[in-house]
Structures are given as structure tokens and as C-alpha cells.
C-alpha positions as CSV (number, residue, x, y, z in Angstrom):
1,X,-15.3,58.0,-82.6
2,X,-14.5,61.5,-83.9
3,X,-18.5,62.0,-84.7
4,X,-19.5,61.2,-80.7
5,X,-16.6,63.3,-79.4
6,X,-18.5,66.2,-81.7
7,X,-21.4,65.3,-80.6
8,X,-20.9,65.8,-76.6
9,X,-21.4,68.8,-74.8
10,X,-18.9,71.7,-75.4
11,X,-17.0,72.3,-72.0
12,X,-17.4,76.3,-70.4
13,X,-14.0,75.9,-69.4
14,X,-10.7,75.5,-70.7
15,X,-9.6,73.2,-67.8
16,X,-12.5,71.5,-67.4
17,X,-12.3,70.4,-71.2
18,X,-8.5,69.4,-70.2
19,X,-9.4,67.5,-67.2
20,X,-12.5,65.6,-69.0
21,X,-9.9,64.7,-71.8
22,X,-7.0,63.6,-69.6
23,X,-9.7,61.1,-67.6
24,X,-10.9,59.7,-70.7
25,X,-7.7,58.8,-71.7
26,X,-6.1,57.0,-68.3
27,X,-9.1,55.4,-67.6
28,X,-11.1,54.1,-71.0
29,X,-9.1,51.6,-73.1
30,X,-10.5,50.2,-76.0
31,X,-10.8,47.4,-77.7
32,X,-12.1,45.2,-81.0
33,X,-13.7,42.1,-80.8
34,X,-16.4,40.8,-83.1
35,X,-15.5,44.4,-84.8
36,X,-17.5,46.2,-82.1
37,X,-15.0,48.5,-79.8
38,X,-15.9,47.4,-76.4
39,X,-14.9,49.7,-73.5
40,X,-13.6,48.3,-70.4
41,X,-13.2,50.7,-67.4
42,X,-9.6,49.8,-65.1
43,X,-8.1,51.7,-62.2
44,X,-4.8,50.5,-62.1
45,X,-4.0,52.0,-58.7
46,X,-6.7,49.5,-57.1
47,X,-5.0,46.7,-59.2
48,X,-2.0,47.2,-57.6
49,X,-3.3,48.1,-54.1
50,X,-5.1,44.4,-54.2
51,X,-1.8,42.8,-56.0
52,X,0.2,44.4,-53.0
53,X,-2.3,42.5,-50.1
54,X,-2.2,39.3,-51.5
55,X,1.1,39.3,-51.7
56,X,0.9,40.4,-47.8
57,X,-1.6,37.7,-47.0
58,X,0.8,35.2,-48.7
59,X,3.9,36.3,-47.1
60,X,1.9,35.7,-43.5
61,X,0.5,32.7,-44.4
62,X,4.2,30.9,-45.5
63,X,5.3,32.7,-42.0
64,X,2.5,31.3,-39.9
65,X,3.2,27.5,-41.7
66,X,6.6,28.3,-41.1
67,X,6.5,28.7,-37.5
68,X,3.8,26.0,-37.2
69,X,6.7,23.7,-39.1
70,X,9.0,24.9,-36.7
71,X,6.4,24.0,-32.8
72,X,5.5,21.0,-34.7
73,X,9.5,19.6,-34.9
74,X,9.8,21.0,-31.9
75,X,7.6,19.0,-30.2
76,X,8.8,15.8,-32.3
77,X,12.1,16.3,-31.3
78,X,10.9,16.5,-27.7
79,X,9.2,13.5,-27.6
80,X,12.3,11.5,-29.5
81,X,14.5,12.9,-26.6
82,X,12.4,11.5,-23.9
83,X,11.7,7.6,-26.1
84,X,15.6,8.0,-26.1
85,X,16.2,8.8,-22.4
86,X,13.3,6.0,-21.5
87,X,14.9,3.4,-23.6
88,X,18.6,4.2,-22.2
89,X,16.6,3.9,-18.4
90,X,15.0,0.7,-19.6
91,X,18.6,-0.6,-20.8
92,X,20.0,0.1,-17.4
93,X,17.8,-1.5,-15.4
94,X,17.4,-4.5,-17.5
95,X,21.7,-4.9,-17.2
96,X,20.4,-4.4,-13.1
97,X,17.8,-7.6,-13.7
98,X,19.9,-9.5,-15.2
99,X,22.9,-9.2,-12.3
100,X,20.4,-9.5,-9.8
101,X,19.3,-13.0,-11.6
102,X,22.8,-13.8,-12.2
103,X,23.1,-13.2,-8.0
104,X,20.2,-15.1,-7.2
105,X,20.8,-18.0,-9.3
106,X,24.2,-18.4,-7.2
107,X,22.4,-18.1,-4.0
108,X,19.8,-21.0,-5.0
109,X,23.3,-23.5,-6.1
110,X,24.5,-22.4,-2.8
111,X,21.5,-23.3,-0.9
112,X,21.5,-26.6,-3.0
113,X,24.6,-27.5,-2.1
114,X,23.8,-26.7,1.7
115,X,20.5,-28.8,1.6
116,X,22.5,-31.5,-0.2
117,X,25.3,-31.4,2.6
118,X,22.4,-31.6,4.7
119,X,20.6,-34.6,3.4
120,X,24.1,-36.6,3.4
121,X,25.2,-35.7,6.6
122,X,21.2,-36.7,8.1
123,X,21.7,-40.0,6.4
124,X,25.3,-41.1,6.9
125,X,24.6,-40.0,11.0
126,X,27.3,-37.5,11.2
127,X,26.4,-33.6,12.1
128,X,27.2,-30.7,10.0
129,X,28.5,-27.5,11.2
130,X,24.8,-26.7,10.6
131,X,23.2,-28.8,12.6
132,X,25.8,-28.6,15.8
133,X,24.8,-24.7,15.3
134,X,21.7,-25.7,15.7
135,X,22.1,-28.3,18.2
136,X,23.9,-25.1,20.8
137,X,21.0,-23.0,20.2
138,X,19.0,-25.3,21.8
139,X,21.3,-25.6,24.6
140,X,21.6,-22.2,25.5
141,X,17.3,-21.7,25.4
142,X,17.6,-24.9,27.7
143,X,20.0,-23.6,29.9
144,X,18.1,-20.1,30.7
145,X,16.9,-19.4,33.9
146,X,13.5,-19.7,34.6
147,X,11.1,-16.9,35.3
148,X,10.6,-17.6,39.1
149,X,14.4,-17.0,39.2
150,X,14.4,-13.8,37.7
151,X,11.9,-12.8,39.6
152,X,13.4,-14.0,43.3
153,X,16.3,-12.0,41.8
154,X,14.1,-8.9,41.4
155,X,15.5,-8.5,37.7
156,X,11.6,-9.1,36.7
157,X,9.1,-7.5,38.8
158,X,5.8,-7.7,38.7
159,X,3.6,-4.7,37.2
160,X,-0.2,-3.8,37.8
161,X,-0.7,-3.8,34.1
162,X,2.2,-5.9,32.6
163,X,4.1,-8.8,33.7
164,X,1.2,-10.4,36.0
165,X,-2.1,-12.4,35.9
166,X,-5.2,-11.4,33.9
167,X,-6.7,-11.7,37.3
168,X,-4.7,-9.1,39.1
169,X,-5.4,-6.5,36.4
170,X,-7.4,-3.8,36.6
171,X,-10.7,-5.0,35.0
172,X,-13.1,-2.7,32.7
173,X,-16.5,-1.2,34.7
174,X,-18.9,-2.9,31.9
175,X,-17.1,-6.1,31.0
176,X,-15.9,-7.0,34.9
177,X,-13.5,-9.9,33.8
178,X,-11.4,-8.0,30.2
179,X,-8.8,-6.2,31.8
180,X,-9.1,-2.3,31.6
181,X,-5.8,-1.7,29.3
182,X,-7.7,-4.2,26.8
183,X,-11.0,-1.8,26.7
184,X,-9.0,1.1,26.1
185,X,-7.2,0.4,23.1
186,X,-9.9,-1.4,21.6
187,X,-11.7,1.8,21.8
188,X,-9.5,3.9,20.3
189,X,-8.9,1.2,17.5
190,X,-12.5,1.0,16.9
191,X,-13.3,4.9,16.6
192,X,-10.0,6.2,14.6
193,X,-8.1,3.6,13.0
194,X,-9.9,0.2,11.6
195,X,-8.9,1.3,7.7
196,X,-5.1,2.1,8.9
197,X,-3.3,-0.6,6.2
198,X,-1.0,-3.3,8.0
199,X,-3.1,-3.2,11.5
200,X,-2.0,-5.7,14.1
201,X,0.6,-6.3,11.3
202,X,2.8,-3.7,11.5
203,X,5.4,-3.4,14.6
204,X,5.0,0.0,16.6
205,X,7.9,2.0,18.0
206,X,9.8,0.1,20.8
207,X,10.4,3.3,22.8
208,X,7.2,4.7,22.6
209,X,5.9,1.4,23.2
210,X,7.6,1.5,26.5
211,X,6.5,4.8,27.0
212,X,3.2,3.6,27.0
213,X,3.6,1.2,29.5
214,X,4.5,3.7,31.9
215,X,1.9,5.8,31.4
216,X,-0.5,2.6,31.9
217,X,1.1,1.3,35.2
218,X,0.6,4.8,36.4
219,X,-2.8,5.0,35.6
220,X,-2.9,7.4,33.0
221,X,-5.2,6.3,30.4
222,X,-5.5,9.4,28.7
223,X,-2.0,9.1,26.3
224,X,-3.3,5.8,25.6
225,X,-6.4,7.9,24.2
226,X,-4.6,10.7,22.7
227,X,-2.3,8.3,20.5
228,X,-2.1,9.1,17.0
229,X,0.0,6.2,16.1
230,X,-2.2,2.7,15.6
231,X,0.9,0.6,15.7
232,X,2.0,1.9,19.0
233,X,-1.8,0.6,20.3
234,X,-1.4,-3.0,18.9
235,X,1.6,-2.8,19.9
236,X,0.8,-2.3,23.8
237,X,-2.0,-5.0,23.3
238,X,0.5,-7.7,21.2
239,X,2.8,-7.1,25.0
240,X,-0.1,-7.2,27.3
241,X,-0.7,-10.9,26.2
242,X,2.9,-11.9,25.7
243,X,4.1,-10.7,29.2
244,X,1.1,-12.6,31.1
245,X,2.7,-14.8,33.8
246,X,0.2,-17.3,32.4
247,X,-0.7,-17.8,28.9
248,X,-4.8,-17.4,28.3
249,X,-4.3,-20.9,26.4
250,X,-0.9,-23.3,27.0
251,X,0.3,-25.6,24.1
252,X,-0.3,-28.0,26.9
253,X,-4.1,-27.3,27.4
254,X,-4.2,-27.3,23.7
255,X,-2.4,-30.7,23.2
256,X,-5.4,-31.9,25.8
257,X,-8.1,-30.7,24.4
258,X,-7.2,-30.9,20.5
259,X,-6.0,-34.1,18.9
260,X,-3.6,-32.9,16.0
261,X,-3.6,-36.0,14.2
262,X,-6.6,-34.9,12.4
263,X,-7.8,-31.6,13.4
264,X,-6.5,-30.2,10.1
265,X,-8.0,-32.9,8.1
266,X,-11.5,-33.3,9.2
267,X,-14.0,-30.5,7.8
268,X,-15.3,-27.3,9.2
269,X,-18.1,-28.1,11.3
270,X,-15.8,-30.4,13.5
271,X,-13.0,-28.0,13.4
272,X,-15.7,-25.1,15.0
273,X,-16.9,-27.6,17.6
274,X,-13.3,-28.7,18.7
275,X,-12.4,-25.0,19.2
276,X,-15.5,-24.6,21.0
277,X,-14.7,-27.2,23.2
278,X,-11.2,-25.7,23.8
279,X,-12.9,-22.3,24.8
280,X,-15.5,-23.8,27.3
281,X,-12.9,-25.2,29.2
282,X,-11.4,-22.1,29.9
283,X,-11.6,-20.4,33.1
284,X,-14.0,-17.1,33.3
285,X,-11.4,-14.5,33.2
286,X,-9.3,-15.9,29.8
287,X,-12.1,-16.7,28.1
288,X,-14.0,-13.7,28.5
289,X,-10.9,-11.6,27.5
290,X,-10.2,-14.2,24.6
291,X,-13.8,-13.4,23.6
292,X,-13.6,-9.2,23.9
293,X,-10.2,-10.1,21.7
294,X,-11.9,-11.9,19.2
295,X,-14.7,-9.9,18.7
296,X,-12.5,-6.9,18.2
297,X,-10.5,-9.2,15.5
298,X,-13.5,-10.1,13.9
299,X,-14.8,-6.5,13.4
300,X,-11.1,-5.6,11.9
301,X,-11.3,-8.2,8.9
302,X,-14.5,-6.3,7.8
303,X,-12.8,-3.2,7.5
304,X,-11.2,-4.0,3.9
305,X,-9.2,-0.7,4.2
306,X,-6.5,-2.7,6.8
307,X,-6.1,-5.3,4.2
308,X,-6.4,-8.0,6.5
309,X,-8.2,-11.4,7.4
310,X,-8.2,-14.3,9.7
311,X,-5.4,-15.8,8.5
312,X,-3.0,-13.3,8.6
313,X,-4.2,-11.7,11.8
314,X,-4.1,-15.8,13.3
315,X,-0.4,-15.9,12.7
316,X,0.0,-12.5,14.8
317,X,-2.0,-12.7,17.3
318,X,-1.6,-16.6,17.6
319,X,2.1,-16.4,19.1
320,X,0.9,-13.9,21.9
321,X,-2.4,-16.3,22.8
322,X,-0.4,-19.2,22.7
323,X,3.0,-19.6,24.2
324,X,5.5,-21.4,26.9
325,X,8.0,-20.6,28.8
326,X,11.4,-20.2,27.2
327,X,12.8,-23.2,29.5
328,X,10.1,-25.3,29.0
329,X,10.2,-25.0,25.0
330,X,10.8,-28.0,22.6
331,X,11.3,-26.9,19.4
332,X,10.0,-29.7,17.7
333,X,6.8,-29.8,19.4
334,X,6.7,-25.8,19.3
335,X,7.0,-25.7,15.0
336,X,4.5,-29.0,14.9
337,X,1.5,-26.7,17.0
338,X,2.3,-24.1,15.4
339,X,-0.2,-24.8,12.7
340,X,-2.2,-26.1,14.9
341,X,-2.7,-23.0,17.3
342,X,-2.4,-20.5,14.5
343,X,-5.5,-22.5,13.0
344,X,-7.2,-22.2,16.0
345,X,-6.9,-18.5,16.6
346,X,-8.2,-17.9,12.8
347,X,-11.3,-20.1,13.2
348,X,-11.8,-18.1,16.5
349,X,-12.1,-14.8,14.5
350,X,-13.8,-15.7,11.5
351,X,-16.4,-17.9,12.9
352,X,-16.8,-15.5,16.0
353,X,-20.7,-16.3,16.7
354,X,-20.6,-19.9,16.2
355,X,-17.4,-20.1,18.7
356,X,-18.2,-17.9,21.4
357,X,-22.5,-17.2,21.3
358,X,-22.8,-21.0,22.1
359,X,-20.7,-21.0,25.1
């Protein structure tokens, strides 16, 4: 060692000799191994620089899993809060079921009990409080006075529109026997509102119903046009049939002309030709409005938007086609043609073309 530091290059300084010494020493360390002296070269200020930024890096990396630990329960305790508060909701309404049961299963003892009472009372010949109820209702419909009275009494007068014959209406330029009114709202039905849910079905506003008839009676047809409401349009059309003097078809005219015995019975075909029957025998002006009505209908049940068909429409419509008046009413015979009318009606709209093109 002492024969290569000889060796080397004599230094032309003092201070460079001392500075070439002091490096020498802070930088070489020596060691044996294999009893050679191997030199290995260290800066101990980048050891602990690279110490000191891993320590860094590990310090930030606990911190960032620490804060993910902490989002992460967070979140968990988040969603255990809301399965709690669902399960207390789901406890509440199930103690709401089972009242409502408990409410309902009284009501059907109670109505067993009733249709018990009933049954006794129908067999031992005595009447309930029920049926005497029953039995006054029918008195009082009996006992009202006719419309001829009312109108003699000028409490019902007659309209242009409203209240009066299909025959005395004012009738449509293109189909000269469907009264005007008719044309109108079919119209406006047909451009804006055939996909409106609950058409037909749903009941319009009284007052504005009303309304509407003014408007018509007056001759003003253009806020029948501008209506934005499709139940207030139905509605005018569900009154326009109910208030005719005379119904397009009576229960009478159908008790002629359709035997109920059977009509329910036999198939299809002979249904369609006993309601083509009842049609022909109509007079020109019903049964061309009938027609222009169930045309409309039959376009509506192909609209799947209003969520209706034949059926349904037959047991709305079927009450305003076919009706008596109030004195001449027997309930009995009322509630047995009632399916027989409402069937009627629905064969009418569904089987449009082979009803009315053969006619």
C-alpha cells in the first residue's frame, strides 16, 4: 500500500496533496477477501438521500391506504345505513299488510253472514231489511215522473244538440244522416288523442262538460276543436247518446230481434249475423250514426296506446246505445240484457266490416 502511495505523482501544492489525501480517505474503504484488498467506492450522503425517499414513498403509500381504508368504510357504512332503513320500511309496511288482511278478512265474515241472512230469509219467505231496501228503491224509480211530464212542465226542454231526436240535429255536410256534434269530436279524437290511456273510459269534468254543451247549442264548434282535454270530448259524445229522446236501439227492439236464450251460446258466425240483422232493421238515421260510432270505436282498439278493446269499450258505450226510460225500467230484465246488449255493442266494434259493409 505504502509502495503505490510512493509511487503516484508528487502533488505541486500543499493543499492539493491535503485535499487528494482527505478524499482518499472518506471515500475508499478497504477490504480483505480471498486475501486480495478489494476497494469499494460509497457516498454515504446519496445513501442517506435515497434512505430518506423511501422512507417518504412509504410514509405516502400507508397515507394513501389509509385514506382509501377510511372511503372504503365509508361507503360500507353507508350502504348498511340504507339495508337498515329499507328493512325498518319493509317492517312497517308488512305490520300495514297484515292489518289491512286482518280488516278484510272481517269484511268477508261480514259479508258471509249477510249473504247467509240473505239465503235464509229468500227461503223461509220473509224479507230482510236488505231486501225491503231494495224493494223501496224500486218504488221510488217507479214512482218518477215521466219525461213528457217534465217536459209539459218545462223543467226539461228541448235543445238543438242535446235532449232531442237524431233527426232534428244538425247533420254533418259529408255524412248527411251522423249528426254534426258526432263529426266534430270524432275528428278531434282521431288527429290528437287515440294513444291518450283510459279513452272512452275515463269520466271528463262535469262543468266543463256542461260548458261544452253550451258552446254546441250555440253553434260554436270551434272550443269543441280547441279542447285539450280528451275526456271532456268522450264525455260530450257519452251525453249526446244518453240524452236522445229515443234510444238508437231499445231493449225492446232488442228483445225482438235477438232471442237471449241462446245468443250467448251459439258460436261466432251466428252471433255476427244476428247483430246484422238487428242493424238492418234500423231506421237510416240510427244506423248510419251507429255505423260512424262504430267505425270510430273500431279504429280506437288498434291504437294499443289507449289500452283498450271491444270489450271494455262495449260495457261503456253499451249503456248509452242501449237504454229505457227510468219509468219504464225493470230491473230484472234490465241486469238479464245487460250481457246481452253489452255483447252486442262489442261484436259491433270488433267485427266492424262483417256487421256494417254487408248492410
Amino acid at each position: 500500500i505504502f509502495g503505490n502511495a510512493m509511487s503516484e505523482k508528487k502533488p505541486r501544492k500543499l493543499s492539493d496533496a491535503f485535499s487528494r489525501g482527505k478524499d482518499r480517505q472518506s471515500s475508499r474503504v478497504y477490504h480483505r477477501s480471498n486475501d486480495k484488498y478489494c476497494n469499494v467506492e460509497e457516498n454515504s450522503s446519496d445513501r442517506s438521500l435515497r434512505s430518506h425517499s423511501n422512507q417518504n414513498k412509504y410514509l405516502q403509500r400507508l397515507e394513501y391506504e389509509n385514506l382509501e381504508f377510511k372511503r372504503v368504510s365509508s361507503d360500507v357504512r353507508k350502504a348498511q345505513e340504507k339495508l337498515q332503513g329499507e328493512c325498518e320500511l319493509l317492517r312497517i309496511e308488512n305490520q300495514e299488510l297484515k292489518k289491512l288482511l286482518e280488516e278484510r278478512d272481517a269484511e268477508i265474515q261480514d259479508l258471509s253472514l249477510k249473504l247467509d241472512e240473505l239465503q235464509n230469509n229468500k227461503l223461509s219467505g220473509k224479507h230482510s231489511r236488505f231486501s225491503s231496501l231494495r224493494h223501496n228503491f224500486q218504488n221510488i224509480f217507479h214512482r218518477r215522473r215521466t219525461k213528457d211530464e217534465l217536459v209539459s212542465k218545462k223543467i226539461l226542454q228541448n235543445e238543438p244538440n242535446f235532449r232531442t231526436t237524431l233527426e232534428k240535429m244538425d247533420k254533418d255536410a259529408d255524412y248527411k244522416n251522423v249528426p254534426l256534434v258526432l263529426v266534430e269530436a270524432v275528428k278531434v279524437l282521431e288527429a290528437k288523442f287515440m294513444n291518450v290511456i283510459g279513452l272512452y273510459r275515463v269520466s271528463g269534468n262535469y262543468a266543463v262538460v256542461q260548458d261544452m254543451r253550451f258552446h254546441i247549442n250555440s253553434n260554436d264548434y270551434e272550443t269543441l276543436r280547441k279542447q285539450k282535454d280528451p275526456h271532456t270530448i268522450t264525455g260530450i259524445i257519452k251525453l249526446l247518446f244518453r240524452e236522445l229522446e229515443e234510444p238508437i236501439i231499445s231493449l225492446m227492439h232488442l228483445n225482438i230481434h235477438i232471442d237471449d236464450s241462446n245468443f250467448l251460446a251459439l258460436g261466432r258466425e251466428y252471433q255476427i249475423m244476428q247483430v246484422q240483422k238487428l242493424v238492418e232493421t234500423l231506421p237510416p238515421v240510427p244506423r248510419d250514426t251507429l255505423q260512424y260510432l262504430m267505425k270510430h270505436l273500431n279504429k280506437v282498439i288498434h291504437f294499443p296506446g289507449n289500452q283498450n278493446n271491444a270489450h271494455t269499450l262495449s260495457v261503456v258505450v253499451g249503456a248509452c246505445i242501449f237504454y229505457e226510460l227510468l219509468s219504464d225500467v225493470d230491473f230484472h230484465m234490465n241486469l238479464a240484457k245487460c250481457t246481452i246488449s253489452n255483447k252486442c255493442i262489442e261484436i259491433m266494434i270488433e267485427e266492424y266490416s262483417a256487421v256494417f259493409e254487408q248492410v
